[in-house]
C-alpha positions in Angstrom: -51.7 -15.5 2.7 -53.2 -15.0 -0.5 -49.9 -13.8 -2.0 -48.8 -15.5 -5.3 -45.6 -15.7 -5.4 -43.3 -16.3 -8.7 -42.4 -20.3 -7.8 -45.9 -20.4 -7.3 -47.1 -18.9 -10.0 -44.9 -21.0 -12.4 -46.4 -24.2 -10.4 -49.8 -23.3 -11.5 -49.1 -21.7 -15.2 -47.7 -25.2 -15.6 -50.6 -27.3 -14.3 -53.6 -25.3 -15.0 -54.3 -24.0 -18.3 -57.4 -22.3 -18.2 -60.2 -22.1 -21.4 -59.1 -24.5 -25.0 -55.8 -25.4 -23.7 -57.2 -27.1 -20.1 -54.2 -28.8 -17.7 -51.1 -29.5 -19.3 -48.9 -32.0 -18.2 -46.7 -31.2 -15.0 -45.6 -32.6 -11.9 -47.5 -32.1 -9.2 -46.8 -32.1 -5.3 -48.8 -33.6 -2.6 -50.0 -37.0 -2.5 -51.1 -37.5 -6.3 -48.9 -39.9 -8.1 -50.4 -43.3 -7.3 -52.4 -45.3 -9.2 -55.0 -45.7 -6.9 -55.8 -46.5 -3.1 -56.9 -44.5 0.1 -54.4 -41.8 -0.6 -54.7 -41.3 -4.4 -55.5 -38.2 -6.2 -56.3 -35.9 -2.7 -53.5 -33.2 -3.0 -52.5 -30.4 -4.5 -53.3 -31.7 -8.5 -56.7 -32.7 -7.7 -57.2 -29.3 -6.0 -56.1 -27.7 -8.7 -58.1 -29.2 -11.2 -61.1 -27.8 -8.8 -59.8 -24.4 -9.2 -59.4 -25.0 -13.3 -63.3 -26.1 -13.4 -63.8 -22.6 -11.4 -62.0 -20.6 -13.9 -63.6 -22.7 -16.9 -66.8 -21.2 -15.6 -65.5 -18.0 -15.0 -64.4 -17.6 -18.1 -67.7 -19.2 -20.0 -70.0 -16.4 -17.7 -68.0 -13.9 -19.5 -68.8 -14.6 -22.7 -71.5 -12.9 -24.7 -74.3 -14.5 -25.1 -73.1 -17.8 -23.1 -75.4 -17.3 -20.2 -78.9 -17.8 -20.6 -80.4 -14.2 -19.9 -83.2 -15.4 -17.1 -81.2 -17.9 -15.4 -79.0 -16.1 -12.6 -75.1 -16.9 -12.7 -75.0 -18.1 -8.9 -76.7 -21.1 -9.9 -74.1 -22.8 -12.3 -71.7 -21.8 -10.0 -73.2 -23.9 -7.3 -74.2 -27.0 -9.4 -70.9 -27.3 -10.4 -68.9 -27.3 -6.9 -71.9 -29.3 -5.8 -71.0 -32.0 -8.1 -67.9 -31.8 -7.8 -67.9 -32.0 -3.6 -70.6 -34.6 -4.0 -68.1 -37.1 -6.3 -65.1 -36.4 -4.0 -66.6 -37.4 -0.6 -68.4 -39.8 -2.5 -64.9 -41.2 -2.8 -63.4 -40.2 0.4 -66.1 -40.9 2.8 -64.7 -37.8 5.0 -68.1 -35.6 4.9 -71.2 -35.9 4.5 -72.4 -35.3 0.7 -74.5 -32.1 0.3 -77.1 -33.8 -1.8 -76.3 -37.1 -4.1 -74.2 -40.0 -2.5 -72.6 -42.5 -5.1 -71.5 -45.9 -3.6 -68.3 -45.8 -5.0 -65.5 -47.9 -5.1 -62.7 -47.0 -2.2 -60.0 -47.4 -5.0 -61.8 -44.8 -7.3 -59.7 -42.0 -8.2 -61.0 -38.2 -6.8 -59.4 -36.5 -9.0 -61.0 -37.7 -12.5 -64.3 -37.8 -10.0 -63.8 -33.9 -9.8 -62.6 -34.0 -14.0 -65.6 -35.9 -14.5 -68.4 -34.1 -12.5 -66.9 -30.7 -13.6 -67.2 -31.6 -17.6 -70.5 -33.6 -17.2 -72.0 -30.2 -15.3 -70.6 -27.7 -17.8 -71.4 -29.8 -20.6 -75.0 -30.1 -19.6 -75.4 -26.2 -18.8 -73.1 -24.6 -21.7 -73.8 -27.6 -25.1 -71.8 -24.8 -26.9 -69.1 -24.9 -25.3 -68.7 -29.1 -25.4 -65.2 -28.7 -27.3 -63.4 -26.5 -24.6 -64.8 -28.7 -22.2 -64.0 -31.7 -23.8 -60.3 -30.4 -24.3 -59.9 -29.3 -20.5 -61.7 -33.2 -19.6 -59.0 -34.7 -21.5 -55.7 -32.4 -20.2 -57.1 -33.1 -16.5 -57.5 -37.0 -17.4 -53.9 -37.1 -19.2 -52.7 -36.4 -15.8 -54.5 -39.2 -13.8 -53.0 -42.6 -14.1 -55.1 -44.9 -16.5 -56.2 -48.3 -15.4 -59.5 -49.2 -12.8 -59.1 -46.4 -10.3 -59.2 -43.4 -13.3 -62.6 -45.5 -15.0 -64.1 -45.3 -11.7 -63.8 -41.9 -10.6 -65.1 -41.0 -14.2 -67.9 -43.3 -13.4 -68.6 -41.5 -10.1 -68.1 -37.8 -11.0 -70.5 -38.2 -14.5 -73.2 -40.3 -12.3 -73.7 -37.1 -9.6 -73.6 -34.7 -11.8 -76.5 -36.3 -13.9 -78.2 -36.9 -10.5 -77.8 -33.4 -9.3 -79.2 -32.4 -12.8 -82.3 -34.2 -12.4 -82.6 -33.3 -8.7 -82.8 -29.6 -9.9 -84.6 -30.3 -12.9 -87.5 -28.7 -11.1 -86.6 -25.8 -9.3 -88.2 -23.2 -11.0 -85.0 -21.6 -12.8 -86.4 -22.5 -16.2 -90.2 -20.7 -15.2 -91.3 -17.8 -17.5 -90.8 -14.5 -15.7 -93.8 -12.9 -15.2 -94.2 -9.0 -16.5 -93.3 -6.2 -13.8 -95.5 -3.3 -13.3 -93.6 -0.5 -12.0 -95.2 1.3 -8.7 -96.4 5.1 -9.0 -96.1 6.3 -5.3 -93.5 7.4 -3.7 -90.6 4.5 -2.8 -92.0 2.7 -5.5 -89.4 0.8 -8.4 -89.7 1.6 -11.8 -87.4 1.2 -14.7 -84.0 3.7 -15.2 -82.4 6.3 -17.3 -80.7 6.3 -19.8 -81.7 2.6 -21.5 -85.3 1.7 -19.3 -84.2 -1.6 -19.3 -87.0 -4.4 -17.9 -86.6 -6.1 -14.8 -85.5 -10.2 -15.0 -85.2 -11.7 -12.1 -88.7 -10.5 -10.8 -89.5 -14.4 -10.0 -86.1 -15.2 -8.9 -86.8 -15.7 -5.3 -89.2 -18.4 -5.7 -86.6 -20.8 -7.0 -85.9 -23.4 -4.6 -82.9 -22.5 -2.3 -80.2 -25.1 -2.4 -79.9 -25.0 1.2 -82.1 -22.1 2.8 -86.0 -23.7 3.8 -87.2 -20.5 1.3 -86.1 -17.4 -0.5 -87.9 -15.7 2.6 -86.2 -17.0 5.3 -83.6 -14.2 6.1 -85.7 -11.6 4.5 -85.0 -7.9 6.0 -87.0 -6.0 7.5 -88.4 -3.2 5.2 -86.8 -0.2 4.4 -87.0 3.5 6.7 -90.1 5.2 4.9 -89.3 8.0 2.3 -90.1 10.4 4.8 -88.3 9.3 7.5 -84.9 10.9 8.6 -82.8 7.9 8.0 -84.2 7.8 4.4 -83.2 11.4 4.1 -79.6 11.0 5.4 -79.1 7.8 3.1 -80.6 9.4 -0.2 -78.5 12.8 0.3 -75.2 10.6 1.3 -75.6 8.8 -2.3 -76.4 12.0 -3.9 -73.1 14.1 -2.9 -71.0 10.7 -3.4 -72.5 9.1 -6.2 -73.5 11.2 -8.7 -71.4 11.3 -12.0 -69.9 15.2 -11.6 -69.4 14.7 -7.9 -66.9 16.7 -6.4 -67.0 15.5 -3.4 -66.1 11.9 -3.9 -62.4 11.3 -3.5 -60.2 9.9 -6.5 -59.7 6.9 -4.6 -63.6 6.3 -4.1 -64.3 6.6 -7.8 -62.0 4.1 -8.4 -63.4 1.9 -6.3 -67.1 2.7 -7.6 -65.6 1.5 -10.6 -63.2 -1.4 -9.9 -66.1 -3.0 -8.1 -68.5 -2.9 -11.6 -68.4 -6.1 -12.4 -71.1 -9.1 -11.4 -69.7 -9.8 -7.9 -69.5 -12.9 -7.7 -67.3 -13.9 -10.4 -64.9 -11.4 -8.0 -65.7 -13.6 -5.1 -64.6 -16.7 -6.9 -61.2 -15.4 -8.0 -60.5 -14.3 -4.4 -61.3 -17.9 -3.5 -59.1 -19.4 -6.4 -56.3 -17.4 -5.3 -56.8 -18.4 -1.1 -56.7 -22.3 -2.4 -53.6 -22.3 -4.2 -51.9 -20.0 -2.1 -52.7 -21.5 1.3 -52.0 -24.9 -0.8 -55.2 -26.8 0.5 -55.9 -30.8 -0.5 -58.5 -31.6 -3.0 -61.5 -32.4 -0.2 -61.2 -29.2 1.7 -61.2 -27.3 -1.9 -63.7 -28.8 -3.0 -65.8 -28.1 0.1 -64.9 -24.4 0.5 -66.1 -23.9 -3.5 -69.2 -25.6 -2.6 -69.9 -23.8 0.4 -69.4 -20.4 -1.3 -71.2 -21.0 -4.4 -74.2 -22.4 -2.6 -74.2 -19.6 0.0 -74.1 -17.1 -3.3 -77.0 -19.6 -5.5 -79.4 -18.8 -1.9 -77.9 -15.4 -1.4 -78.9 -14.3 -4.7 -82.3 -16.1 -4.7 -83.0 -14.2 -1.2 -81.8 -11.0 -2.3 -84.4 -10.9 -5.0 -87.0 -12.0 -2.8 -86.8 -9.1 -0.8 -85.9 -6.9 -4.2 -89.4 -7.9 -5.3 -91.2 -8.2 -2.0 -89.9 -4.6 -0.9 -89.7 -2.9 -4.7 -87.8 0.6 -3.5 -86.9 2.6 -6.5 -83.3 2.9 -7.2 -81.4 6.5 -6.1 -81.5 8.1 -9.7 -85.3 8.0 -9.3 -85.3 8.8 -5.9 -83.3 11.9 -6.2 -84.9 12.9 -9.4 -88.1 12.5 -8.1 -87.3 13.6 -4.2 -89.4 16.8 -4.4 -92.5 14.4 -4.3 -91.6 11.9 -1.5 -93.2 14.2 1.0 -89.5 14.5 2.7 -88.5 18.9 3.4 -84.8 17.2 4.3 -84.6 15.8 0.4 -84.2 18.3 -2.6 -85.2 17.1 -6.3 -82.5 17.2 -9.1 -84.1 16.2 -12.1 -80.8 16.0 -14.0 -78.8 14.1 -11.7 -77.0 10.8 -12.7 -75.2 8.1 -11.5 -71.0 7.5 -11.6 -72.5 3.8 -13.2 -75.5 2.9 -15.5 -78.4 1.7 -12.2 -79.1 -2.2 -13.0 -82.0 -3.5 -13.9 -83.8 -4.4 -10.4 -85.3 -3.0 -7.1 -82.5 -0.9 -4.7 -82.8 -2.9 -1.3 -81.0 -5.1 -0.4 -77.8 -4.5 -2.1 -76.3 -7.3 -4.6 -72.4 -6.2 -3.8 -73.4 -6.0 -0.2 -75.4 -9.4 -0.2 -72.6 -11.6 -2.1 -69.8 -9.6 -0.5 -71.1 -10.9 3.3 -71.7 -14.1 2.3 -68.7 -14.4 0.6 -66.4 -12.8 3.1 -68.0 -15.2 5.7 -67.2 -18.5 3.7 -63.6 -17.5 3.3 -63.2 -16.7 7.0 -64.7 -19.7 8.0 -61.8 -21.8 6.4 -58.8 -19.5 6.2 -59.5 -16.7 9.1 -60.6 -13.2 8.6 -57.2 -12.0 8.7 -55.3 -12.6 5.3 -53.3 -11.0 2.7 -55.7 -10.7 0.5 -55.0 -8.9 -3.0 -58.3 -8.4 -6.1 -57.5 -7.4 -9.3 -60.7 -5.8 -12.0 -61.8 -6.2 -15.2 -63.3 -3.1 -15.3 -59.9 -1.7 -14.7 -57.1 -3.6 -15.9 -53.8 -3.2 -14.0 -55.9 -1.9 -11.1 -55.4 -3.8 -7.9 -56.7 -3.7 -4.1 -55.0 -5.1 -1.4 -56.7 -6.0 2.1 -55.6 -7.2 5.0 -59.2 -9.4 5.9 -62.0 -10.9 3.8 -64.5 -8.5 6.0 -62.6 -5.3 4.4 -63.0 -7.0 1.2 -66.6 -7.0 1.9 -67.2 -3.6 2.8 -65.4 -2.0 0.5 -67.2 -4.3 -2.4 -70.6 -2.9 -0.8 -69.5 0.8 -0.2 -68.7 0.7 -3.6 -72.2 0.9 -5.1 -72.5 3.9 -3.1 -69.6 5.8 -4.9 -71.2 4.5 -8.0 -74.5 5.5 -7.6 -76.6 2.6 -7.4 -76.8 2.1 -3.8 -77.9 3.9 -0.5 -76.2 3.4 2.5 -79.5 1.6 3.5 -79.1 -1.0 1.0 -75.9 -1.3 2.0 -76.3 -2.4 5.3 -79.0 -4.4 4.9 -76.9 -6.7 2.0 -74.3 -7.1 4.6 -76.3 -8.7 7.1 -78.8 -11.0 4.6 -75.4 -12.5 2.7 -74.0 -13.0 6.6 -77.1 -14.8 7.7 -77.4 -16.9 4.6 -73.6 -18.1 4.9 -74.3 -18.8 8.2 -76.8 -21.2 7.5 -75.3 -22.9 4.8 -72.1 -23.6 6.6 -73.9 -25.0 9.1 -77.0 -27.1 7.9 -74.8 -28.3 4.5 -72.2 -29.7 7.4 -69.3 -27.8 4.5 -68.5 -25.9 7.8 -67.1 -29.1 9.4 -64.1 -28.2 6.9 -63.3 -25.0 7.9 -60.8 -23.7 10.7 -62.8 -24.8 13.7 -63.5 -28.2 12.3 -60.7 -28.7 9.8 -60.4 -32.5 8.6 -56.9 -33.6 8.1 -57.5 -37.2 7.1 -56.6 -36.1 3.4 
């Protein structure tokens, strides 16, 4: 159950320390205090300095300025687990990498591999930040024992991470975004009230997926036509429930149009910090369900703007502002209507919430169960918190959310849930990261 309870809550407050002051010094249970051998480093502390790398980047994403503004979030996220799942079974031998294999020493430590390969990453994608990661290197490493098994799995985790590096060196994440030219007709995108702000990610789905064959792949089917009657019931649906006076949206669905704000899948990732420690998994299968997530999100995002940009459907504030000109009698114009949130800066369909949220709720499923206690706290509103009783309620509500706020049709929606669902799908089973799940749950650590 991912229930935190005060014991523990203490156990993790005293061995992860998140941001300057890293991992402090603690006992830790599980099978993590020898010096080296089949056994070392695999529990609970090596887990937990997984889930510490997690929050690192959590917290770096958050800052100001950290992020570079055309390079998408999902793709740190996944370079890191990737490394860090690459040096542990690297070590372990217990899966099959999901791209670099080190031969490494049998005796090398996991733990500093993930310390390592979580630093070297970071380091590499956020210079800046090189003293708070240095800090957080050295707190994890104070808590391996020294000798030949640590130097190893330092050796290990920095050698995939610079081999992932140069692996992705290439994938089109660092190409200049071409300029967009909004549409005129009907349906067609173009930029939003009240800031106009210009498209980024227009190129996005031509980066190289890190497991998907293309961006392409799972791409929906196109949206109803803005004449059709299915068009008419979604746009008047957002208009009644999303719009910022509505009176017909319930107390409880504006706080949720608003709890759900921020980028989704720093949400995701918390949720999944929370199931590790709470369901107390070992350092491989960690490791393997952050890779798995992350990797579905990097491919989920990069397909979500592939069909953003391939389909280009204009976002509901200029749909019902314009809807006296999509040829439509069962849509009526309000050229003062506005969202419960500012619209985002991209194409309507497929839904981002809905598309993250799937694949998300999918990966979490796959190694805990659908059926969880499951409770998400906000940023957007501090002190608020959701509870759920499965990772697939998490997921609709996440998606349904962007309909209360107005930057979403029900259309969207629907058609998020099932590309994240498809792309989790696929990752779980071509990247093998599924073998670590429920159904195929490796005990050997």
């Amino acid at each position: 159950m991912i229930k935190v309870t005060p014991v523990l809550a203490t156990l993790i407050s005293a061995l992860l320390a998140v941001g300057s002051a890293g991992v402090v010094q603690a006992e830790s249970p599980g099978r993590d205090q020898g010096t080296g051998g089949s056994e070392a480093g695999r529990g609970f502390q090596g887990a937990a300095f997984v889930v510490a790398w997690n929050r690192e980047l959590l917290h770096i994403v958050q800052i100001p300025g950290a992020q570079p503004p055309t390079v998408h979030q999902t793709r740190s996220y996944a370079l890191l687990h990737a490394a860090i799942y690459d040096s542990v079974v690297s070590i372990t031998r217990n899966g099959r990498p999901y791209l670099v294999s080190v031969d490494a020493p049998r005796g090398a430590r996991p733990d500093a591999a993930v310390a390592a390969a979580g630093h070297a990453m970071l380091a590499a994608l956020y210079p800046a930040m090189r003293p708070e990661l240095d800090q957080l290197l050295a707190d994890q490493l104070a808590l391996v024992p020294g000798g030949r098994a640590r130097h190893q799995g330092i050796e290990v985790g920095d050698e995939v991470a610079s081999r992932l590096l140069a692996a992705r060196a290439g994938d089109g994440s660092g190409a200049t975004q071409g300029p967009f030219v909004a549409g005129t007709q009907p349906g067609d995108y173009r930029s939003t009230p009240p800031n106009f702000p210009s498209p980024v990610f227009t190129d996005w789905g031509n980066v190289t997926p890190f497991v998907l064959r293309s961006g392409a792949q799972f791409r929906p089917a196109p949206p109803p036509a803005p004449t059709s009657a299915a068009y008419a019931r979604a746009l008047n649906e957002v208009k009644s429930l999303g719009q910022d006076s509505s009176t017909s949206r319930t107390a409880d669905q504006t706080l949720i149009g608003r709890f759900w704000a921020p980028p989704i899948w720093n949400t995701w990732n918390a949720i999944a910090e929370e199931a590790a420690l709470a369901h107390h998994m070992n350092l491989v299968r960690t490791a393997a369900m952050f890779a798995a997530l992350n990797l579905s999100f990097a491919d989920s995002a990069i397909a979500m703007y592939d069909a953003k940009y391939h389909y280009r459907l204009w976002r509901p504030i200029t749909a019902v502002r314009l809807a006296d000109t999509d040829g439509n009698p069962a849509t009526t114009g309000d050229p003062t209507w506005a969202p419960l949130a500012v619209t985002a800066a991209d194409p309507s369909y497929p839904g981002a919430h809905s598309t993250i949220s799937a694949a998300g709720a999918a990966v979490l499923a796959a190694f805990f169960g659908n059926r969880d206690e499951i409770k998400v706290s906000s940023p957007a509103l501090p002190g608020a918190v959701r509870a759920f009783r499965s990772y697939s309620d998490v997921a609709t509500e996440a998606g349904l959310s962007r309909i209360y706020a107005g930057q979403h049709t029900r259309i969207d929606h629907v058609a998020g849930l099932h590309l994240g669902s498809n792309v989790a799908r696929f990752v779980l089973r071509e990247s093998g990261l599924g073998h670590f799940g429920r159904d195929g749950e490796d005990d050997r650590s």
